[in-house]
C-alpha positions as CSV (number, residue, x, y, z in Angstrom):
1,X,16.1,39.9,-6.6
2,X,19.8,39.9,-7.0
3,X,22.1,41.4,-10.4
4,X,23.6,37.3,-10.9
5,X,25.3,37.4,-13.9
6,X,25.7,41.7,-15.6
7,X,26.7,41.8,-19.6
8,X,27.0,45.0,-19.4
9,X,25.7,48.4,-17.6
10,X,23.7,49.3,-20.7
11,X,22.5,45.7,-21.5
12,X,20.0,45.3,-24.7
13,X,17.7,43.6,-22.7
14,X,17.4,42.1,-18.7
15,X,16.3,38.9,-17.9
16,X,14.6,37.8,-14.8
17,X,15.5,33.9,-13.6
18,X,12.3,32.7,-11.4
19,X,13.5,29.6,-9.4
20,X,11.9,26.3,-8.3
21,X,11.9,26.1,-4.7
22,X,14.0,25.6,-2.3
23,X,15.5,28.7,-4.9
24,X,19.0,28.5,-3.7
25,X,21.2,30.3,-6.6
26,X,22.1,27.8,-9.3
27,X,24.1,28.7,-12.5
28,X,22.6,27.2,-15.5
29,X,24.0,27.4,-19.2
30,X,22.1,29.6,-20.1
31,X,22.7,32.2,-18.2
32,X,26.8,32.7,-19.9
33,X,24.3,32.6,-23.5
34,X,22.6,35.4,-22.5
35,X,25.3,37.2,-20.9
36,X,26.9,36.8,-24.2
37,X,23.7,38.5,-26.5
38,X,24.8,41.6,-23.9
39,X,21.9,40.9,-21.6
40,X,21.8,41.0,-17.8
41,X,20.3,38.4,-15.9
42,X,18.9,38.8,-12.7
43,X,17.9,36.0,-9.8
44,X,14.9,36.4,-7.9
45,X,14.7,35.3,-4.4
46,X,11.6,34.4,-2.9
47,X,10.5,36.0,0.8
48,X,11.0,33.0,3.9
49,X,13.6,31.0,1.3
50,X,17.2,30.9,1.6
51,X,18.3,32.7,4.7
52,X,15.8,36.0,3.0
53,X,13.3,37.4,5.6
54,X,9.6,37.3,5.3
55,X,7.2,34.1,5.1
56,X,7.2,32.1,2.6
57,X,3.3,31.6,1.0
58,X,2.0,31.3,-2.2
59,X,0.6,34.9,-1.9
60,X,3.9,36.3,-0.6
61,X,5.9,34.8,-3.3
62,X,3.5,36.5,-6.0
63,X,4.0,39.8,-4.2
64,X,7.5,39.1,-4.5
65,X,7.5,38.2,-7.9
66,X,5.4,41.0,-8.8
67,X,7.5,43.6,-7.6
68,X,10.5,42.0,-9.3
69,X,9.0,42.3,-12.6
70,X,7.6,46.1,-12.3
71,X,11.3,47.0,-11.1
72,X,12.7,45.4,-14.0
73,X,9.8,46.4,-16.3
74,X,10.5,49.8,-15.8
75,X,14.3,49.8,-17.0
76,X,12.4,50.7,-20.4
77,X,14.3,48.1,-21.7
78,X,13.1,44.3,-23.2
79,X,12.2,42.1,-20.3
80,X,12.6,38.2,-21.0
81,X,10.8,36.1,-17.6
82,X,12.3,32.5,-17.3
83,X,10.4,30.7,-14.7
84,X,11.6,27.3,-13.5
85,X,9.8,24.1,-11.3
86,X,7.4,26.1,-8.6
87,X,8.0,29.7,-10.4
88,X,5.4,28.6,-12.9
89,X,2.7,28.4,-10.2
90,X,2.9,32.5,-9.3
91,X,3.7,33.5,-13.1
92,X,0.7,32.3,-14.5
93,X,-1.5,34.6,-11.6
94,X,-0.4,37.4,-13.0
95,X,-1.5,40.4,-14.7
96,X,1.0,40.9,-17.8
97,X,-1.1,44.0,-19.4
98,X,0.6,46.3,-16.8
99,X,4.1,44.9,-18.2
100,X,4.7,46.6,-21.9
101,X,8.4,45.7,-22.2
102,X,8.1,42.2,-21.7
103,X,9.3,40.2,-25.1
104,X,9.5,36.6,-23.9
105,X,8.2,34.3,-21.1
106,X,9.5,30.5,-20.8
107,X,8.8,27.8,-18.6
108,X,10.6,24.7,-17.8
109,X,11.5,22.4,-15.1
């Protein structure tokens, strides 16, 4: 998970972009909206994809993901999850009770 696009270092909320695969970093529009509502967006890189290490599985890209969100999560600040294409797959696996500051999960492709 990289810092892609930072509003601000005391944002009102972070959002975390879940790719499709291959996941290479692609700016959508967006990610300049929510950078202007003061809110930091963040690009999650999947393990084996992209030059990262690791293998890339469906189990190891919900590991991934998972860690991702509990960083994020525990900011104490909203969370918004945008998953695109493939990222819907290991979203939907998860356990979102352990997440309280989560306000806001999209899907598209």
């Amino acid at each position: 998970m990289i810092l892609y696009k930072e509003a601000s270092k005391t944002p009102k909320a972070n959002c975390l972009f879940m790719p499709g695969i291959p996941g290479r970093i692609k700016d959508f529009a967006i990610f300049d909206d929510l950078v202007k509502e003061n809110i930091n967006v963040y690009f999650h890189q999947y393990p084996g994809t992209h030059g990262n290490e690791g293998e890339f599985t469906i189990d190891t890209a919900t590991e991934s993901l998972n860690d991702s969100i509990s960083k994020l999560n525990a900011k104490e600040i909203p969370l918004i999850l945008i998953a695109f294409s493939f990222s819907t797959l290991p979203v939907i696996t998860l356990d979102f009770t352990q997440y309280k500051n989560i306000i806001s999960l999209s899907f598209f492709s």
